[in-house]
C-alpha positions in Angstrom: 83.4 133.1 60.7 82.9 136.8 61.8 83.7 139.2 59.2 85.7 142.3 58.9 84.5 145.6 60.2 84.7 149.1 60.4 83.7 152.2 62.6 81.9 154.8 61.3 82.1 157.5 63.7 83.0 161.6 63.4 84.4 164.3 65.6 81.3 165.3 66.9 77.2 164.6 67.0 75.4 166.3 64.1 78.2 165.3 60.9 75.9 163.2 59.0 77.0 160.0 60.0 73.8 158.4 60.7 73.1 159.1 56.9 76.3 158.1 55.8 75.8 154.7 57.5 72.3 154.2 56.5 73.1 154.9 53.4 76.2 152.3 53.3 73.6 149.6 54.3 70.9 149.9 52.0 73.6 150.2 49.6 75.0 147.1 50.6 72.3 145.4 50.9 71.0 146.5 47.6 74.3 145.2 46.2 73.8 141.6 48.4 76.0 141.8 50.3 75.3 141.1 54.2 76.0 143.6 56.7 76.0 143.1 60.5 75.0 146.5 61.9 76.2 147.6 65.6 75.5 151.0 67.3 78.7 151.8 69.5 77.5 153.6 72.7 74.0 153.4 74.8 71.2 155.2 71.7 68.3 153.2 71.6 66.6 155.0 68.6 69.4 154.0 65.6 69.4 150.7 65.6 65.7 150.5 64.9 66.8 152.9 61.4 70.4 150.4 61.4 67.6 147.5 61.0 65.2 148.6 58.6 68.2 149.4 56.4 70.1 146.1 57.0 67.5 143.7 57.2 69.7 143.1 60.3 69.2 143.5 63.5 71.4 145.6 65.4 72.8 145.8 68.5 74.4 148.5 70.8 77.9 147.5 72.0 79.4 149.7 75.2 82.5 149.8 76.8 81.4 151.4 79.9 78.7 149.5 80.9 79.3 146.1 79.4 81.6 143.7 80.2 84.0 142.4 77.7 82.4 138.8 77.7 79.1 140.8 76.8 80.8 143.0 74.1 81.9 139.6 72.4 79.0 137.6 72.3 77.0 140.0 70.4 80.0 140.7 67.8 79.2 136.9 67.5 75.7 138.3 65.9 77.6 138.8 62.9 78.3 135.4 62.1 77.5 134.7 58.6 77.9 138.4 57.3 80.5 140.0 54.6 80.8 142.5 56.5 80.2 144.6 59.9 79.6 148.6 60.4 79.0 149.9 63.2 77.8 153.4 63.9 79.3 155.5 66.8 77.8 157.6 69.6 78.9 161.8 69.8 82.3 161.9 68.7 84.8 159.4 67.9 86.8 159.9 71.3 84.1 161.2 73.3 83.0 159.2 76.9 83.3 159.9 80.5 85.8 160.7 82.8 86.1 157.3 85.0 86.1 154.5 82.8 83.8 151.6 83.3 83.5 148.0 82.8 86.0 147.9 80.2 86.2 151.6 79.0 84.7 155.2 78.9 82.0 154.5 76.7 84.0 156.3 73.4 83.3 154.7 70.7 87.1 154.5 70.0 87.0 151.5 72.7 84.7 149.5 70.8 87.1 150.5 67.5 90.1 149.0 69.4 88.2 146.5 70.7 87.4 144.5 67.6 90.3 145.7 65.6 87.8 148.1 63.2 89.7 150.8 61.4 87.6 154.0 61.5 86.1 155.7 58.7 85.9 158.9 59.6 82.7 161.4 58.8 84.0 165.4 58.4 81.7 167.8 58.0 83.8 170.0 55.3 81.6 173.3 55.5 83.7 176.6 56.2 87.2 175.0 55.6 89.7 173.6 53.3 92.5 172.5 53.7 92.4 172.6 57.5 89.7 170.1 57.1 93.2 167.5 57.1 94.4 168.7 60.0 91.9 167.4 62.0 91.6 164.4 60.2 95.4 164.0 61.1 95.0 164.9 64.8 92.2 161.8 64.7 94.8 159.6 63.2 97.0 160.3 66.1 95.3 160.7 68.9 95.4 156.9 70.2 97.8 154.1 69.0 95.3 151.3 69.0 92.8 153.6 66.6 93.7 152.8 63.1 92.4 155.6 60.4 90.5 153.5 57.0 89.9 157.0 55.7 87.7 160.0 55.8 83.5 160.8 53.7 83.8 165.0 53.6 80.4 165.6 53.9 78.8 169.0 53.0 81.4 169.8 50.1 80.1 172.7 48.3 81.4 172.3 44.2 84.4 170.7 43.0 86.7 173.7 43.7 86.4 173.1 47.2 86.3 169.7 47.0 90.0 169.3 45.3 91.3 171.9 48.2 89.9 169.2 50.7 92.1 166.3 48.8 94.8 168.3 48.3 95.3 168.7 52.2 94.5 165.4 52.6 97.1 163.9 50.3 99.8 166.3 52.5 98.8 164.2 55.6 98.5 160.6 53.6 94.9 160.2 54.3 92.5 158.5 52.4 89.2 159.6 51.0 86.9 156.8 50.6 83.7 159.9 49.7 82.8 163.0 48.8 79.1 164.0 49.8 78.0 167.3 48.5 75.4 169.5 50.4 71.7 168.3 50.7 69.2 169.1 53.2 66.3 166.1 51.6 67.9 163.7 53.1 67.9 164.8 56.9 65.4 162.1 59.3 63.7 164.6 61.4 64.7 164.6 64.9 63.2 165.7 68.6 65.0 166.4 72.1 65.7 162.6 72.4 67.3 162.5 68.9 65.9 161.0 65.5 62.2 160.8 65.4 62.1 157.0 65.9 61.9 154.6 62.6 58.4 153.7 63.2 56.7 156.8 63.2 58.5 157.5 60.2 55.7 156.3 57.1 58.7 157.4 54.3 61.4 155.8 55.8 61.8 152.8 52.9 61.5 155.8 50.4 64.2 157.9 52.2 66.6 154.6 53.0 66.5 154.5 49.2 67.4 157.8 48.5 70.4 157.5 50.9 71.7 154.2 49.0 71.7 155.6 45.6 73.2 159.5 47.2 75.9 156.5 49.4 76.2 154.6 46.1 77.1 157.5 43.4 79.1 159.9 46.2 81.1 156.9 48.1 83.8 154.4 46.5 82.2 151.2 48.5 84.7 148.7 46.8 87.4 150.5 48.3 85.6 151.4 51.7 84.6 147.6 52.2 88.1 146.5 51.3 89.7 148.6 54.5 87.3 146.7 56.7 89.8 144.8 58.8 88.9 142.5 62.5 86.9 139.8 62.0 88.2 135.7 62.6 87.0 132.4 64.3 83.1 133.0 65.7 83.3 135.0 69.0 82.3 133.7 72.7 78.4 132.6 74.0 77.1 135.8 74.6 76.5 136.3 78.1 73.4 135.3 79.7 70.7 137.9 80.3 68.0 137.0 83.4 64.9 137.6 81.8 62.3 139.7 84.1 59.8 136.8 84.2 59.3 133.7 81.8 56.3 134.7 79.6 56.7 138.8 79.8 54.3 141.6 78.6 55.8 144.1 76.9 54.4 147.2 76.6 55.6 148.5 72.4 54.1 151.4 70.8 55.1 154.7 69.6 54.9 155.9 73.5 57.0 153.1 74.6 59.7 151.7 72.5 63.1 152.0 74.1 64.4 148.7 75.3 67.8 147.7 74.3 67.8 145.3 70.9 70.4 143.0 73.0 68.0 142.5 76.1 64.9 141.4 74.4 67.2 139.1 72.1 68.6 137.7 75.5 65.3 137.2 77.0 64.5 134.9 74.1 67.5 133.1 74.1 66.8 132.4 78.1 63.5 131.0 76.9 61.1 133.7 77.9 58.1 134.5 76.0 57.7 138.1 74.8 54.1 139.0 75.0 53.7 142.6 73.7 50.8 145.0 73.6 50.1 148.7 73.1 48.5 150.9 75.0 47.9 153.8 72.9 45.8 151.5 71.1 43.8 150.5 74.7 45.1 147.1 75.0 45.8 145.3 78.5 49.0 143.4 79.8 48.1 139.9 78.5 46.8 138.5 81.4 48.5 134.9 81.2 51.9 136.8 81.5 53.9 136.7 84.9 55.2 140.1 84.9 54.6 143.5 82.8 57.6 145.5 81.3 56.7 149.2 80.1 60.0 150.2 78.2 60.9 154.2 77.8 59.8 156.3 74.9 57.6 159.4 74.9 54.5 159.3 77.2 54.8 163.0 77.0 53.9 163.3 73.4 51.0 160.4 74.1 49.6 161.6 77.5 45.7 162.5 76.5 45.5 159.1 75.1 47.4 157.0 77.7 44.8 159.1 80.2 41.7 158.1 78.1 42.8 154.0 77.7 40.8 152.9 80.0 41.1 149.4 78.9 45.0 149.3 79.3 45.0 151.4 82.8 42.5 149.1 84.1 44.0 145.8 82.9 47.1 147.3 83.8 45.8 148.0 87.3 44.5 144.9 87.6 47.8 143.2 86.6 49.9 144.9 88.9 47.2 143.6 92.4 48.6 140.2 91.8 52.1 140.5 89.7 55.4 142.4 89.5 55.7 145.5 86.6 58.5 147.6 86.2 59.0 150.7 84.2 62.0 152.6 82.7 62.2 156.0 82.4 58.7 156.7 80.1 57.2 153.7 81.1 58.2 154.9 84.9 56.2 158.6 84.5 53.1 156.4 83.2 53.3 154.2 86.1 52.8 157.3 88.3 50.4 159.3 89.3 49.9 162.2 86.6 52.5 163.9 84.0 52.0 167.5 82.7 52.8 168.0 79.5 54.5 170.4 77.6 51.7 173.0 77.6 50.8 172.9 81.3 48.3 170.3 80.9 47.9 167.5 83.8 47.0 163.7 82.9 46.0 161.1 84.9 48.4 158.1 84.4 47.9 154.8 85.9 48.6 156.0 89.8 50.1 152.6 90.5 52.9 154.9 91.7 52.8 157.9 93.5 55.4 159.9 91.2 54.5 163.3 89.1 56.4 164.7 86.3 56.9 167.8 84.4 57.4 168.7 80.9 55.9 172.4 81.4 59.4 173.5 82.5 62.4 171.0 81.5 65.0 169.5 82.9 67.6 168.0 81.3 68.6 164.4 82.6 71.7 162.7 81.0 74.2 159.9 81.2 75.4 156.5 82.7 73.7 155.1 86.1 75.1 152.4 88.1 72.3 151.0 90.6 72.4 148.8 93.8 69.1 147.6 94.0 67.5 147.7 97.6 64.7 146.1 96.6 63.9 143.7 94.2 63.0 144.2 90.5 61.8 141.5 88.1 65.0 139.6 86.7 67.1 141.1 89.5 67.2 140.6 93.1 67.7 143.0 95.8 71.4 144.1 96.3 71.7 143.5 92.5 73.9 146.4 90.7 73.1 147.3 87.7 73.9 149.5 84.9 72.0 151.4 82.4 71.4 155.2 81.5 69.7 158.0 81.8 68.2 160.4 79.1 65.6 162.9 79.6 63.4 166.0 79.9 61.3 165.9 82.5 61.1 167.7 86.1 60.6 165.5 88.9 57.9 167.1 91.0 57.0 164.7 93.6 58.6 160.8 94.0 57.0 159.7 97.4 57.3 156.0 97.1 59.9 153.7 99.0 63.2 154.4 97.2 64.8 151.4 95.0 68.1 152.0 94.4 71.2 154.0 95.4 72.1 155.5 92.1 74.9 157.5 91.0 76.9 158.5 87.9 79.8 158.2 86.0 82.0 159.5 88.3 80.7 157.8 91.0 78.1 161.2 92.6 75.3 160.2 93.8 72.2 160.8 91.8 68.9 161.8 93.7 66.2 160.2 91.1 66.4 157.0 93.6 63.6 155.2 91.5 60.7 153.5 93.9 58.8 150.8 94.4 55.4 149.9 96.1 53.8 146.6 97.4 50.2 146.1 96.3 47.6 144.6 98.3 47.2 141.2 96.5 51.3 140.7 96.7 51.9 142.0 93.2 54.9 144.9 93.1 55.5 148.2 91.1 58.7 149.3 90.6 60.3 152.5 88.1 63.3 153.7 87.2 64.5 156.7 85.2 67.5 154.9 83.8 67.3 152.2 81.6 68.9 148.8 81.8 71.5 148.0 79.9 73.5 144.8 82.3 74.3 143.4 85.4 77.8 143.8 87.2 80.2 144.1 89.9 80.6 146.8 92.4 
């Protein structure tokens, strides 16, 4: 059986959900009770955080660029849970213009979807009663969004606090919390969002913190109980073509953004999972069949990727013989040199001729749809694909034979083409800036 569920999501990025719903897990959890995390939307940094908290791990679930078979086989992941949250992306309504595969990408899709009522995070600060207002307008805005309640988050005494529930009893609108203002508990963040759960050495000290500020601040008995969804166990997830049968995976604080619901279909097709780091100078395993260098922050990295000479050359040598691919991150290191942030040129591994830029950014952002023209591993040329695109870095020369033609949301095309390059000993390179999320149609 899948349990019931519910949406935690916000008006807007920055409320405090993510510590709302981190502390709701390890709250949970600390209570025993079994919760099936999901991350609505295309982040690739929460779920790491929605894991650690769980003891679950979470998946991303999006309407625009997965299909609805897709979306269903991973709600299947919560099979033998009490109960499911999931955490949404930006705002509760927010996606693009042209809908996708079976939405915009709102996390309100994914909320209708499922049948999860939404609980909604308000940031209470500078308001009162108004604060119900928009609470209201949320309630409203789409029929097949149901309203659980409402956490006011930054209340500042209980003055303001019983101004807040007064407006809110106007409208008829639950509150399931009141969190009072405190800065202690904010994860530090960079230009890509949270600084990721691994780099973060306090993270079971602040998880605790957020149970026991969730726990005293929160009425969980009467959040869990307007959990609604749930039923008989959902469809086989859809298949996922794994890049190569035994695959080396490059995972390290540089390079650590792959989709939670890729590697877990790789498995599940029977591939191997070979991983090494090379911020700590190791090679691709050697007995692998193809290399896979995820995103993540080369940037931040790039004097020691430069010095690893045991990685670039194993890496090197790999790639004579072998196909390697690299998203985004794991793209720039594939190339020929990246500056940093200071000005500073490094050396990468020059298995492609592309050079990026952090000295002045750029900002790149939001949903790519692909048709390959060449091959990449797990996907064959004319193959369309769909991922996304999040980053700062200034493309300053991408001379290689393009990959794909790429464009956006609303269907514009999108110059950053990816390339790819044959190798001498029949091995290929190929990079993208986006990162894979499926497969589709045209």
């Amino acid at each position: 059986m899948i349990p019931p569920g519910l949406m935690i999501s916000a008006p807007a990025s920055g409320t405090g959900k993510t510590t709302l719903m981190l502390g709701l897990l390890a709250a949970f959890r600390a209570r025993g009770v079994e919760v099936q995390p999901f991350k609505g939307g295309p982040d690739y940094i929460d779920p790491a955080f929605h894991t650690a908290a769980s003891g679950r791990a979470s998946f991303n679930l999006d309407s625009w660029s997965m299909e609805r078979a897709r979306i269903d086989g991973l709600h299947g992941n919560a099979e033998g849970a009490d109960l499911i949250l999931a955490e949404g992306s930006m705002g509760l309504f927010d996606g693009v213009a042209i809908p996708g595969e079976c939405g915009n990408g709102a996390s309100a899709d994914i909320a209708a979807m499922m049948g999860w009522p939404v609980v909604l995070v308000l940031d209470a600060s500078g308001a009162a009663q108004s604060v119900a207002a928009t609470a209201l307008g949320f309630a409203r805005m789409r029929d097949d969004v149901t309203l659980a309640g409402v956490v006011l988050n930054r209340v500042a005494s209980p003055r303001h606090e019983a101004l807040i529930r007064a407006g809110m009893a106007s409208v008829g609108i639950d509150v399931l919390g009141v969190l009072p203002r405190r800065t202690d508990l904010e994860l530090p963040e960079r230009h890509l969002g949270l600084v990721q759960a691994g780099e973060q050495e306090n993270l079971p000290e602040l998880l605790a913190q957020a149970a026991e500020f969730v726990a005293e601040h929160v009425d969980l008995d009467a959040l869990r109980a307007a959990a609604r969804g749930g039923g008989q166990g959902a469809e086989v997830p859809s298949a996922v073509t794994p890049p190569g049968q035994r695959i080396a995976l490059a995972q390290d604080n540089a390079f650590a953004f792959v989709y939670p619901h890729l590697l877990a279909g790789w498995r599940a097709a029977g591939a191997e999972v070979l991983p090494f780091s090379p911020l700590a100078d190791e090679a691709p395993d050697p007995h692998a069949d193809v290399c896979w260098i995820p995103g993540g922050y080369p940037e931040l990295h790039a004097g020691r990727l430069s010095a690893a000479t045991t990685y670039r050359e194993g890496l090197r040598a790999f790639a004579e013989t072998r196909p390697v691919h690299g998203e985004c991150g794991g793209y720039m290191a594939l190339g020929a040199g990246l500056v940093d942030k200071d000005g500073t040129r490094h050396e990468m591994a020059g298995l492609l001729g592309l050079e990026t830029s952090f000295a002045k950014r750029k900002f790149h952002l939001g949903y790519r749809r692909a048709t390959l023209a060449a091959p990449i591993p797990g996907a064959p040329a004319g193959a369309l694909l769909r991922g996304h695109e999040f980053h700062y870095a200034t493309i300053v020369e991408e001379p290689d034979t393009p990959l794909a033609v790429i464009t956006d949301s609303n269907g514009l095309a999108v110059p950053e083409t990816g390339t790819w390059r044959a190798m001498p000993g029949g091995g290929r390179v190929s990079g993208t800036f986006f990162h894979l999320i499926a497969g589709g149609t045209a």
